[in-house]
VOFI-617868 format. One record per atom (N, C-alpha, C): x negated, y negated, z negated; atom name; residue number from 1; residue in three letters. Coordinates in steps of 0.02 Angstrom, whole numbers, plus 50000, padded with zeros to 5 digits. Last residue first. Example, Ala and Ser with C-alpha at 12.3 -4.5 7.8 and 13.67 -1.06 7.14 Angstrom:
! VOFI-617868
{u:49358, v:50112, w:49646, atom:N, nr:2, rest:SER}
{u:49316, v:50053, w:49643, atom:CA, nr:2, rest:SER}
{u:49355, v:49998, w:49606, atom:C, nr:2, rest:SER}
{u:49340, v:50284, w:49610, atom:N, nr:1, rest:ALA}
{u:49385, v:50225, w:49610, atom:CA, nr:1, rest:ALA}
{u:49340, v:50165, w:49610, atom:C, nr:1, rest:ALA}
! end
This chain:
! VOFI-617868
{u:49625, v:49350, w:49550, atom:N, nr:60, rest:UNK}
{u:49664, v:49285, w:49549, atom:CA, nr:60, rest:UNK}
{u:49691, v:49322, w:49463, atom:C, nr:60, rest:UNK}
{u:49478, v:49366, w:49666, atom:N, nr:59, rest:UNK}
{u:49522, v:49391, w:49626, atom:CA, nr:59, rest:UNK}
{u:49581, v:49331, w:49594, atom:C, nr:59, rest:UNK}
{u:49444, v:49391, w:49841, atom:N, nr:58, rest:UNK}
{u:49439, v:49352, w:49769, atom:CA, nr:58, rest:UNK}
{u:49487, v:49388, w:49716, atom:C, nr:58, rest:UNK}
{u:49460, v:49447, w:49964, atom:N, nr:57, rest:UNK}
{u:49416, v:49486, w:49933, atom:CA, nr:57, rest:UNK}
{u:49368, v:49435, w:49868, atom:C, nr:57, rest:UNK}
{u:49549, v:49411, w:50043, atom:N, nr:56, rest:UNK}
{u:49505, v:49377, w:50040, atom:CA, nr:56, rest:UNK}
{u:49442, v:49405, w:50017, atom:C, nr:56, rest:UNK}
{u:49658, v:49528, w:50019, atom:N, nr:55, rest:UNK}
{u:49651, v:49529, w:50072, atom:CA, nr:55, rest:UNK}
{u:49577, v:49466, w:50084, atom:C, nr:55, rest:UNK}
{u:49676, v:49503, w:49878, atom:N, nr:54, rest:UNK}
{u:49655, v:49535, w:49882, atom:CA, nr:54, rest:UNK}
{u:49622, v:49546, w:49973, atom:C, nr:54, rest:UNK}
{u:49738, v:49368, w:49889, atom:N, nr:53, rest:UNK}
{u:49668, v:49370, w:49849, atom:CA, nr:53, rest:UNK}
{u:49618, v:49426, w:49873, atom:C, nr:53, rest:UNK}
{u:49864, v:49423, w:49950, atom:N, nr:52, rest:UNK}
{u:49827, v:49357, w:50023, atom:CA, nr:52, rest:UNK}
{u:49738, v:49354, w:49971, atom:C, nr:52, rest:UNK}
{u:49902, v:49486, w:49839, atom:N, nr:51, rest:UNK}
{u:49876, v:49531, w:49916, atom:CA, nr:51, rest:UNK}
{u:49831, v:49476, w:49966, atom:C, nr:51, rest:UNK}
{u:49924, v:49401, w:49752, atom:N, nr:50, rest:UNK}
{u:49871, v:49446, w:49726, atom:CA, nr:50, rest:UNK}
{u:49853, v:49477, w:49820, atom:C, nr:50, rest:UNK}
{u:50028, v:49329, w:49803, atom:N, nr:49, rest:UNK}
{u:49970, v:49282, w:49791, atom:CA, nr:49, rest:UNK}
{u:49906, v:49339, w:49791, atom:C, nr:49, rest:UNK}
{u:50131, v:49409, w:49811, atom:N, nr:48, rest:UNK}
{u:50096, v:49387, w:49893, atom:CA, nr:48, rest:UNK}
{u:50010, v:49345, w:49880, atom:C, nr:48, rest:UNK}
{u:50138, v:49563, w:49717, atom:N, nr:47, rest:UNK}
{u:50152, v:49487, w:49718, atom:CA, nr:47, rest:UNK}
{u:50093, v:49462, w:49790, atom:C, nr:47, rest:UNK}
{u:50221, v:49697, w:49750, atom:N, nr:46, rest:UNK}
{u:50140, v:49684, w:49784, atom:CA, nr:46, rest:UNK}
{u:50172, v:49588, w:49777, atom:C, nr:46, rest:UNK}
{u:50287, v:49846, w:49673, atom:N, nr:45, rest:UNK}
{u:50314, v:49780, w:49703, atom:CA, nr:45, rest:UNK}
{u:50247, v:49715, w:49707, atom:C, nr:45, rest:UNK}
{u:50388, v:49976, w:49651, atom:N, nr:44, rest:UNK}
{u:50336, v:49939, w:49660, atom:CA, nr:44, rest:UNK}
{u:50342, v:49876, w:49691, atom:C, nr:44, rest:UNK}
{u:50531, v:50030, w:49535, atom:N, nr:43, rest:UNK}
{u:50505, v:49988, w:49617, atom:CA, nr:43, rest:UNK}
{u:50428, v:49959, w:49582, atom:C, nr:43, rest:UNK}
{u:50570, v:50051, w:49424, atom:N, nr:42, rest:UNK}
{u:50550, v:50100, w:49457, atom:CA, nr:42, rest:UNK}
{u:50527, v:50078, w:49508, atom:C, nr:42, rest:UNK}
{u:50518, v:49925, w:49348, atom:N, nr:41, rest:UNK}
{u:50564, v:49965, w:49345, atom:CA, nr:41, rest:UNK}
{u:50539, v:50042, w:49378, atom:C, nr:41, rest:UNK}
{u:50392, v:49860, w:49402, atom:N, nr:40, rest:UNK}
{u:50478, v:49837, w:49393, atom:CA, nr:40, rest:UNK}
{u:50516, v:49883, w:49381, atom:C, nr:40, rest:UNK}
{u:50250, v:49849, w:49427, atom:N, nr:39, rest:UNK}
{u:50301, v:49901, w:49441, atom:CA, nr:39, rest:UNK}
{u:50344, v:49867, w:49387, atom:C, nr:39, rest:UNK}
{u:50144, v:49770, w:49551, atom:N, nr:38, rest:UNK}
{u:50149, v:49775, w:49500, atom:CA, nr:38, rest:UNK}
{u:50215, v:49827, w:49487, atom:C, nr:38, rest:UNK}
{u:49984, v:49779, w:49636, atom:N, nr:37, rest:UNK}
{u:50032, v:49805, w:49617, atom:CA, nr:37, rest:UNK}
{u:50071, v:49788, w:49561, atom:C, nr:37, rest:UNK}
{u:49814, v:49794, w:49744, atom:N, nr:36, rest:UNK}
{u:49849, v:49770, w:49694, atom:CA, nr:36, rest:UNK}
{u:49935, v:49781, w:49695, atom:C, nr:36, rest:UNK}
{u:49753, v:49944, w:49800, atom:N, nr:35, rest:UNK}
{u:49810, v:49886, w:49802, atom:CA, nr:35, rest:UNK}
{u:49834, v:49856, w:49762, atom:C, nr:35, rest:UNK}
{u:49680, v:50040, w:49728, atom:N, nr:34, rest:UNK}
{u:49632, v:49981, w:49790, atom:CA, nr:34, rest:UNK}
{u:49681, v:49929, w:49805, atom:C, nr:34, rest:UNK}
{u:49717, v:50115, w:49636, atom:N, nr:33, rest:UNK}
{u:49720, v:50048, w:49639, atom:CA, nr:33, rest:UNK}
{u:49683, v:50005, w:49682, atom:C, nr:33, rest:UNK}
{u:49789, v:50226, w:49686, atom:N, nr:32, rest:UNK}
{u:49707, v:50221, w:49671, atom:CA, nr:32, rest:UNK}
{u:49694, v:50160, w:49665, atom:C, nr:32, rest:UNK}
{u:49927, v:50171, w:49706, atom:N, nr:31, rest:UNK}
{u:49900, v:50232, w:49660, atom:CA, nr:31, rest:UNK}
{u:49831, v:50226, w:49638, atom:C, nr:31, rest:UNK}
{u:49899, v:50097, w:49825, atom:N, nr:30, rest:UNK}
{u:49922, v:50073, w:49772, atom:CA, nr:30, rest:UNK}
{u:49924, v:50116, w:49701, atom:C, nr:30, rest:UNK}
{u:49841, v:50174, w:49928, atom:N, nr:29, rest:UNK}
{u:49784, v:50129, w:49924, atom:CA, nr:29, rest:UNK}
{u:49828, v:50112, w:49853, atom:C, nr:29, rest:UNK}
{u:49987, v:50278, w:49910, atom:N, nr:28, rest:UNK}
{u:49910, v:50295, w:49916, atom:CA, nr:28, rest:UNK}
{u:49854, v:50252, w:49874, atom:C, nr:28, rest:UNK}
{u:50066, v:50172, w:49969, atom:N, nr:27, rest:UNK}
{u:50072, v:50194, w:49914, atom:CA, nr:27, rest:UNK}
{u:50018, v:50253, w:49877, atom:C, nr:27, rest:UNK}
{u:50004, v:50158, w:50112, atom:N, nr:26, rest:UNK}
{u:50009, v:50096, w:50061, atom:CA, nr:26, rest:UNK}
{u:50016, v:50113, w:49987, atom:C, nr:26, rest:UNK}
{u:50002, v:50293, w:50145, atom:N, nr:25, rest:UNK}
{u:49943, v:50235, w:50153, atom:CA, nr:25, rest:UNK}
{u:49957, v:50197, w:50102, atom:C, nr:25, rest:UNK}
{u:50169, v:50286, w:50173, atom:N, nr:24, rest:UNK}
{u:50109, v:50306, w:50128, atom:CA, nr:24, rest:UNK}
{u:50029, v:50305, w:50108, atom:C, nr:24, rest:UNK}
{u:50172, v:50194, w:50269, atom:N, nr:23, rest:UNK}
{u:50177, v:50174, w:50211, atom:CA, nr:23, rest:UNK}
{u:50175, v:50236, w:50159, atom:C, nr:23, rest:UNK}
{u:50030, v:50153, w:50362, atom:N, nr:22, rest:UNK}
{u:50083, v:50170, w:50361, atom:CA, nr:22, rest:UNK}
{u:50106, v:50160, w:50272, atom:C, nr:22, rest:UNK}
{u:49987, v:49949, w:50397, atom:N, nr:21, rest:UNK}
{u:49972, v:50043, w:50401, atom:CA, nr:21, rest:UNK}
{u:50019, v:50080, w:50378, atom:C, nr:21, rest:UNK}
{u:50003, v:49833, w:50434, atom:N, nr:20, rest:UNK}
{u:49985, v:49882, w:50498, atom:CA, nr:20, rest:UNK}
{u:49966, v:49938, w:50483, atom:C, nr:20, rest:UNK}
{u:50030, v:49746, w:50338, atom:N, nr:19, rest:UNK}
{u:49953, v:49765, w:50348, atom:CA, nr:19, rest:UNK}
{u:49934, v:49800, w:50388, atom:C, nr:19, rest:UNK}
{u:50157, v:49703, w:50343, atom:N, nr:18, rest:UNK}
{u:50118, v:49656, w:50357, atom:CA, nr:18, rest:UNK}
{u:50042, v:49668, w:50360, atom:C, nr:18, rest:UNK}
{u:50208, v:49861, w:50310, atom:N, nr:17, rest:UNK}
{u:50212, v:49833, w:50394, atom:CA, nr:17, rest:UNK}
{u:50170, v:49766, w:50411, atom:C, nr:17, rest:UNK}
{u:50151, v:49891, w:50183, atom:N, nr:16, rest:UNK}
{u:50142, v:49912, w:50244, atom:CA, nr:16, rest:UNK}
{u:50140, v:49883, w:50312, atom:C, nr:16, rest:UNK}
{u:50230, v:49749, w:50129, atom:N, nr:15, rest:UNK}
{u:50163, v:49781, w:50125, atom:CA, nr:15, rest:UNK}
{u:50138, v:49795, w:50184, atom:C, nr:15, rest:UNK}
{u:50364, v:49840, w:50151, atom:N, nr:14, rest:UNK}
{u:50349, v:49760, w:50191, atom:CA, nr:14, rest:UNK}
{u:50270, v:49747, w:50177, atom:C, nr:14, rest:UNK}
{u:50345, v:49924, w:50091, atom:N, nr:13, rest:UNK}
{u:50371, v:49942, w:50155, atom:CA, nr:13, rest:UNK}
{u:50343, v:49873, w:50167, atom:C, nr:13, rest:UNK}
{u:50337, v:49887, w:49941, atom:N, nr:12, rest:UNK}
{u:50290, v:49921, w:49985, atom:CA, nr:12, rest:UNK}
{u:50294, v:49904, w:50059, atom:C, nr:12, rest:UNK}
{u:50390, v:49708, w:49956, atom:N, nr:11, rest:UNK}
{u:50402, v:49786, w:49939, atom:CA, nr:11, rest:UNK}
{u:50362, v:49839, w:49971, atom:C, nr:11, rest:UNK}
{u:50309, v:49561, w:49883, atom:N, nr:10, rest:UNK}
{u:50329, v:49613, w:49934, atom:CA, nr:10, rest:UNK}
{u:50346, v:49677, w:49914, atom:C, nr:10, rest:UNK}
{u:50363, v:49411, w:49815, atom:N, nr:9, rest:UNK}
{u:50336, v:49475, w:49818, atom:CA, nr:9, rest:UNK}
{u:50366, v:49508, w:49855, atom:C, nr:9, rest:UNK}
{u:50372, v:49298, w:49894, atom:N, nr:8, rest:UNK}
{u:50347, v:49287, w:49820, atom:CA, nr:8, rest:UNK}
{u:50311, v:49359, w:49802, atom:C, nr:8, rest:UNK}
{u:50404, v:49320, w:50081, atom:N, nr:7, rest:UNK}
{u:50422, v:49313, w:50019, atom:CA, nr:7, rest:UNK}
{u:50354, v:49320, w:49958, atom:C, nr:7, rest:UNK}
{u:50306, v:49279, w:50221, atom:N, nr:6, rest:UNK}
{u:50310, v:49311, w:50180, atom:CA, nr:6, rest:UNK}
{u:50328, v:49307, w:50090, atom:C, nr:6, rest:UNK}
{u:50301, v:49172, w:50325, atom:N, nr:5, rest:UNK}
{u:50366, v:49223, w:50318, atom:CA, nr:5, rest:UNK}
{u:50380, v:49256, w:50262, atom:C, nr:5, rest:UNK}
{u:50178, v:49131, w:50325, atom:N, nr:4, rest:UNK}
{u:50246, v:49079, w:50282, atom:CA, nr:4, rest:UNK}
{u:50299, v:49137, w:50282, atom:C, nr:4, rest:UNK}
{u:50098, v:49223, w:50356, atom:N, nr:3, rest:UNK}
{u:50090, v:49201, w:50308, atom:CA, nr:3, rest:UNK}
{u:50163, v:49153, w:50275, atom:C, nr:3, rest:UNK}
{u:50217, v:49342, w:50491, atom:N, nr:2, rest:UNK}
{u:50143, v:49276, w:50459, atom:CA, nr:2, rest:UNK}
{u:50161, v:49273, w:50389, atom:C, nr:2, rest:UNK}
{u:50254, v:49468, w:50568, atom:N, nr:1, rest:UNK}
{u:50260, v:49436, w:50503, atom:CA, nr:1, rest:UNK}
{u:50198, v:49392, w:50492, atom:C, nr:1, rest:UNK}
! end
């Protein structure tokens, strides 16, 4: 998965797999808010702008 592949927002799982860790890991780092996040309902759900910020280590 690259950068253009990646939809507006991600679902954990897709998270996970574009960061190479597992996906409780992911829902873990997203609990303790080391992951940015937002929640919809009952779905989590990682907008691509906040993760490519967060993965820079800017904020947005």
């Amino acid at each position: 998965m690259n950068l253009d592949d990646l939809p507006d927002v991600l679902t954990v799982d897709e998270t996970a797999r574009y960061l190479r860790i597992s996906r409780a890991l992911a829902f873990d780092a997203i609990h303790r808010g080391d992951l940015p996040a937002i929640r919809v309902g009952r779905r989590l759900l990682v907008p691509r702008v906040r993760l490519l910020a967060w993965l820079h280590g800017t904020e947005v």
